[in-house]
C-alpha positions in Angstrom: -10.8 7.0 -4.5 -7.2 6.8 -4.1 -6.2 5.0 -7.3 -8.7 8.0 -8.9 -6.7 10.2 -7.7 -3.3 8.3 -8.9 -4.6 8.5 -12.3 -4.4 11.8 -12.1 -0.5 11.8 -12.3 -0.8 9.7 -15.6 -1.3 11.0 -19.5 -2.6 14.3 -18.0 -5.1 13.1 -16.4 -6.9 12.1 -19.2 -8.1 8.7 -17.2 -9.1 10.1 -14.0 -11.3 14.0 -15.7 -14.4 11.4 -15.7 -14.6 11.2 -12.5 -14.1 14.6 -10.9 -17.8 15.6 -10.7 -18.3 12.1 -8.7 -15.7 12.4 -7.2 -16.3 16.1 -6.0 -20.1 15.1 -4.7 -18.8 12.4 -3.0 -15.9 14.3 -0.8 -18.7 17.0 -0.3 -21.2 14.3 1.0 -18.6 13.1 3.5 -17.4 16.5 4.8 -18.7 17.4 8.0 -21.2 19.8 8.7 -19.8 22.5 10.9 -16.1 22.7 12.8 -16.4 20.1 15.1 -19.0 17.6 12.9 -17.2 14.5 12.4 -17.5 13.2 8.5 -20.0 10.3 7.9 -17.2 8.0 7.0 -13.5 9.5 8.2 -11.5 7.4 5.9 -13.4 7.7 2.4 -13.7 11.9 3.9 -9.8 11.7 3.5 -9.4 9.0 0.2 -11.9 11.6 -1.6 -10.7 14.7 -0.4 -7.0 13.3 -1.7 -8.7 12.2 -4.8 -10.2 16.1 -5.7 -6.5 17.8 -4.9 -5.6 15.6 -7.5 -8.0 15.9 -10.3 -7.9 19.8 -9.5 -4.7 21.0 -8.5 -6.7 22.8 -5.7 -5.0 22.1 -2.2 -8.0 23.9 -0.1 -9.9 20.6 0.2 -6.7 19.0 2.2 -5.3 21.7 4.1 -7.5 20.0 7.2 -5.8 16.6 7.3 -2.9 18.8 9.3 -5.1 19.4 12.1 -5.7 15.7 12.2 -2.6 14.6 12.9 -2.7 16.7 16.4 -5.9 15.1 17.1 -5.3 12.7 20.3 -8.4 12.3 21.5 -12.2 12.2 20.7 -14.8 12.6 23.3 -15.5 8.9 23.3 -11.6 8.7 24.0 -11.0 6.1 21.0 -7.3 6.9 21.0 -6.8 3.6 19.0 -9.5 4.4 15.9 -7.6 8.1 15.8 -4.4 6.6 15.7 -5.6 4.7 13.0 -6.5 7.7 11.4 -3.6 9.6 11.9 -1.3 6.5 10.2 -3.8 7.0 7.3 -3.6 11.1 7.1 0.2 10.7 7.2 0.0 8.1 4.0 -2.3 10.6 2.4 0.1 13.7 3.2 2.8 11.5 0.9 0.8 11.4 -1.7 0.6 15.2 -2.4 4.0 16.2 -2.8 2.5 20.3 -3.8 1.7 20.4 -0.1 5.4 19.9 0.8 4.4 17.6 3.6 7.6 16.4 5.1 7.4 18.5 8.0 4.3 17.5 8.9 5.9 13.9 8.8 8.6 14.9 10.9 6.1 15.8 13.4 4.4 12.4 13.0 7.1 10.9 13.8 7.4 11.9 17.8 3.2 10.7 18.0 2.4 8.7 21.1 1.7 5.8 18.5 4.0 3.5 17.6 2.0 2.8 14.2 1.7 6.1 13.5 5.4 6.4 13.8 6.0 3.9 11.8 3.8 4.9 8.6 5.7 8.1 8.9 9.3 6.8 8.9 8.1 4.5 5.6 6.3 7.6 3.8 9.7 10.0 4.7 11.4 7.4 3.2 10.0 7.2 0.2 9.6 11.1 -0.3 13.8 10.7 0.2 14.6 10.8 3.8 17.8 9.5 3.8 17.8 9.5 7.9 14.0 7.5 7.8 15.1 4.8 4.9 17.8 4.0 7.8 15.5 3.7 10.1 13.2 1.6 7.4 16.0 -0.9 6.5 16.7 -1.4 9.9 12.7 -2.0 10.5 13.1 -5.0 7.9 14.5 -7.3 10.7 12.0 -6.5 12.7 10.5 -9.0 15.2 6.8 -7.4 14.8 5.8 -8.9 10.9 3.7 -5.9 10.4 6.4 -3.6 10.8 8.5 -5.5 8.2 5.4 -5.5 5.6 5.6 -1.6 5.9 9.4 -1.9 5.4 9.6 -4.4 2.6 6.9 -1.9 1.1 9.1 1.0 0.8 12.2 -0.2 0.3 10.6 -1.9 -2.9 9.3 1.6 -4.0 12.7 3.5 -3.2 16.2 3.3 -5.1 18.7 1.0 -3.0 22.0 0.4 -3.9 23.2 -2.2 -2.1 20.4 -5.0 -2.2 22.0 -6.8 1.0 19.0 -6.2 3.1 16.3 -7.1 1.1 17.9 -10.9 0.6 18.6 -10.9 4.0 15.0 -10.8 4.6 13.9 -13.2 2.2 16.2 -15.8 3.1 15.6 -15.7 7.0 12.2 -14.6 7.1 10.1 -16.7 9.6 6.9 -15.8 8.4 5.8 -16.8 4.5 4.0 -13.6 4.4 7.2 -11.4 5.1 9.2 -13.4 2.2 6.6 -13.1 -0.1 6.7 -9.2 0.5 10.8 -9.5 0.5 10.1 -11.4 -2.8 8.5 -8.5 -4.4 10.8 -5.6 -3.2 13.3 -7.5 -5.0 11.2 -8.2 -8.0 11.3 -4.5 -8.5 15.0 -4.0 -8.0 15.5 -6.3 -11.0 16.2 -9.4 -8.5 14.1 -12.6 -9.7 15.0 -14.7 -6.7 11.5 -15.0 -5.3 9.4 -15.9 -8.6 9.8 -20.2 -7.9 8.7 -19.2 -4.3 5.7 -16.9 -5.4 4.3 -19.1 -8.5 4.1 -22.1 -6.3 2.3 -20.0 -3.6 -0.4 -18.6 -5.7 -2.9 -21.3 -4.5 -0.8 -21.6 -0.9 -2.7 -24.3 1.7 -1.1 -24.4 5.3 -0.6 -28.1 6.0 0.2 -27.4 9.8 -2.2 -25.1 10.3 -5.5 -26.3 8.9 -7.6 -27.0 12.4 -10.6 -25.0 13.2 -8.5 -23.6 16.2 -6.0 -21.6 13.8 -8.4 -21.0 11.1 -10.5 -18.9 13.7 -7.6 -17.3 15.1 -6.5 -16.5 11.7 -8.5 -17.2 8.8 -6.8 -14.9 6.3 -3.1 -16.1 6.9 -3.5 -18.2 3.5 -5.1 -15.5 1.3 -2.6 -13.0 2.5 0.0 -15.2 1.4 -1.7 -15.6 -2.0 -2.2 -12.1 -2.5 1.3 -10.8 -1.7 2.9 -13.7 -4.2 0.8 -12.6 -6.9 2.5 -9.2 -6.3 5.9 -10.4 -6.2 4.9 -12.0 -9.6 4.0 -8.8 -11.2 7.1 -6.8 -9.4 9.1 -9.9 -11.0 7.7 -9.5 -14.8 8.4 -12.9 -16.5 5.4 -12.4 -18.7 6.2 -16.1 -19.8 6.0 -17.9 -16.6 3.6 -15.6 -14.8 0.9 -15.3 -16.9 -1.2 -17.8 -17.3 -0.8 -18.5 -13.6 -2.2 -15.0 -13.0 -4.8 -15.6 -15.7 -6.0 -18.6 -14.0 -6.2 -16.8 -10.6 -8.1 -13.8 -12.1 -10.4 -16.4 -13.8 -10.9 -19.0 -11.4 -10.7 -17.7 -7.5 -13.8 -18.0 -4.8 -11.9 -14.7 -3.6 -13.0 -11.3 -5.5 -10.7 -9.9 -3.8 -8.0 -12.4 -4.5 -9.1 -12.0 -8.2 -8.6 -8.2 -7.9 -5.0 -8.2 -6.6 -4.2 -10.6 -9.2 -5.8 -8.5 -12.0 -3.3 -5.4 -10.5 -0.4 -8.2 -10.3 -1.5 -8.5 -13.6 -1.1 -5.1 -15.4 1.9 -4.7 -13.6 3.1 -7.9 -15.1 2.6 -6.1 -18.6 4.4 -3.1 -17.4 7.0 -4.6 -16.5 7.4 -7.2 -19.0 7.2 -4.7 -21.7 4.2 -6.9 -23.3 1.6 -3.8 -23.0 1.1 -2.5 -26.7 0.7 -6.1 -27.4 -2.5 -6.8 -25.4 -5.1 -4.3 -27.2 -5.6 -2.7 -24.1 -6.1 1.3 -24.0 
C-alpha cells in the first residue's frame, strides 16, 4: 500500500490510477465501523488510507491519524502495540506533506515513548528540521543499534554537507548491521567507501555465532545484514560491479524476501547508475 501510494508522486500518477478502485475497497474494508470500532487490521487501515490521499488528492480519509497520535491507552491497556502505532502514524503524517504535518510531529515528539520520539525527530528531519537532523546526527552514535538504523536512514535521505558523521559511523560501528546502513547513507551522498564491505556481505555467514543458542536468540542477524548490503549496493550504483551479484541474489536466494530487497537494490542500482533506458524496462 505504501509504495502504491509513492507511485502516485511519479509520471502523474500514471503507475499507481490502476489501483485506486482496489485500493479504495480495501481502506473502506479496514475502516472501523462506528467512532470507537477499532479497524480489522490498524496498520494496513493507515498504509491504505495513506495510499487513497495519494491517488486522490482528497485529505478527508487521513484527517483521523491526528487523533491517533493522542491515543495512550486502549481498554486492554496495550500501551506498547499503541506506541507502535503511533511511531507508524507519525511516518505516515511525513509522507503527506498537503497536510502540513510538522506540528503534529512537534507534538510527537514530547510522547511518553521513546520510539515514538524517535520516528518523529527522523521524519522532522527529513521534512527539514534543522533543530531534529541535530538531534538525528547526534542519534548516529548511539549506543541503542535501532536508534542508529533510524538515524543512518535519514541522514541518507537528507542533504548533508559535511559527511564527517556518516564515516564516523562506518568506521567505528560495532555492529555489521549499523555499517552496512552507514554504508548506504554514504552510497547516496556520492561516497563509495562501503561497496568492498557490502558485495562481500551479500551472502554474510556469522562464524562466531553459528550455535543453536544465538541462532534462537537471533535468527535474522544474518539476513538483516544481507538485506541492508544489498541496499548500500543500490545507494552505491556501480552498475558494473553490483550487478550480477544482485542478479544472482534475486535469482538464487531461499529468502523471498531476501530476493525482494535485492530486486529494489536492484532498480535503484539502475537509477543510480544511469543504466535504465538501457534495460527495456517501462
Amino acid at each position: 500500500m505504501l509504495t502504491i501510494g509513492r507511485l502516485a508522486d511519479f509520471e502523474n500518477g500514471r503507475l499507481s490510477k490502476p489501483f485506486t478502485a482496489k485500493v479504495r475497497q480495501i481502506a473502506q474494508e479496514q475502516a472501523g465501523g462506528g467512532a470507537d470500532a477499532k479497524p480489522r487490521n490498524e496498520y494496513l487501515h493507515l498504509a491504505a488510507s495513506y495510499a487513497l490521499c495519494k491517488l486522490t488528492g482528497d485529505p478527508q480519509g487521513v484527517l483521523f491519524m491526528a487523533d491517533l497520535l493522542a491515543k495512550r491507552k486502549s481498554a486492554s491497556g496495550e500501551e506498547k502495540s499503541l506506541a507502535k502505532l503511533r511511531a507508524e502514524t507519525v511516518y505516515i503524517l511525513s509522507l503527506i506533506p498537503s497536510l502540513k504535518p510538522r506540528p503534529l510531529l512537534q507534538v510527537a515528539l514530547a510522547d511518553p515513548d521513546i520510539g515514538v520520539q524517535v520516528a518523529a525527530q527522523n521524519r522532522l528531519a527529513v521534512l527539514g528540521d534543522d533543530k531534529a537532523l541535530d538531534a538525528v546526527v547526534n542519534m548516529a552514535q548511539s549506543p541503542v543499534a535501532d536508534e542508529q538504523l533510524d538515524a543512518l536512514d535519514t541522514m541518507g535521505q537528507v542533504k548533508l554537507e559535511n559527511l564527517d558523521a556518516l564515516r564516523a559511523c562506518f568506521d567505528t560501528a560495532r555492529h555489521r548491521e549499523v555499517q552496512m546502513a552507514a554504508a548506504r547513507a554514504l552510497g547516496m551522498h556520492g561516497d563509495p567507501r562501503g561497496q568492498k564491505l557490502a558485495l562481500s556481505w551479500l551472502n554474510y555467514k556469522d562464524r562466531d555465532r553459528l550455535s543453536p543458542a544465538d541462532l534462537e536468540k537471533d535468527p535474522l542477524h544474518e539476513y538483516r545484514v544481507r538485506f541492508l548490503a544489498a541496499l548500500a549496493l543500490g545507494a552505491i550504483g556501480n552498475y558494473n560491479q553490483s550487478a550480477g551479484p544482485l542478479l544472482e541474489v534475486i535469482q538464487g536466494s531461499p529468502s523471498r524476501r531476501f530476493q525482494v530487497t535485492a530486486a529494489r537494490a536492484g532498480l535503484e542500482l539502475l537509477r543510480r547508475s544511469n543504466t535504465w533506458p538501457a534495460t527495456g524496462i517501462q
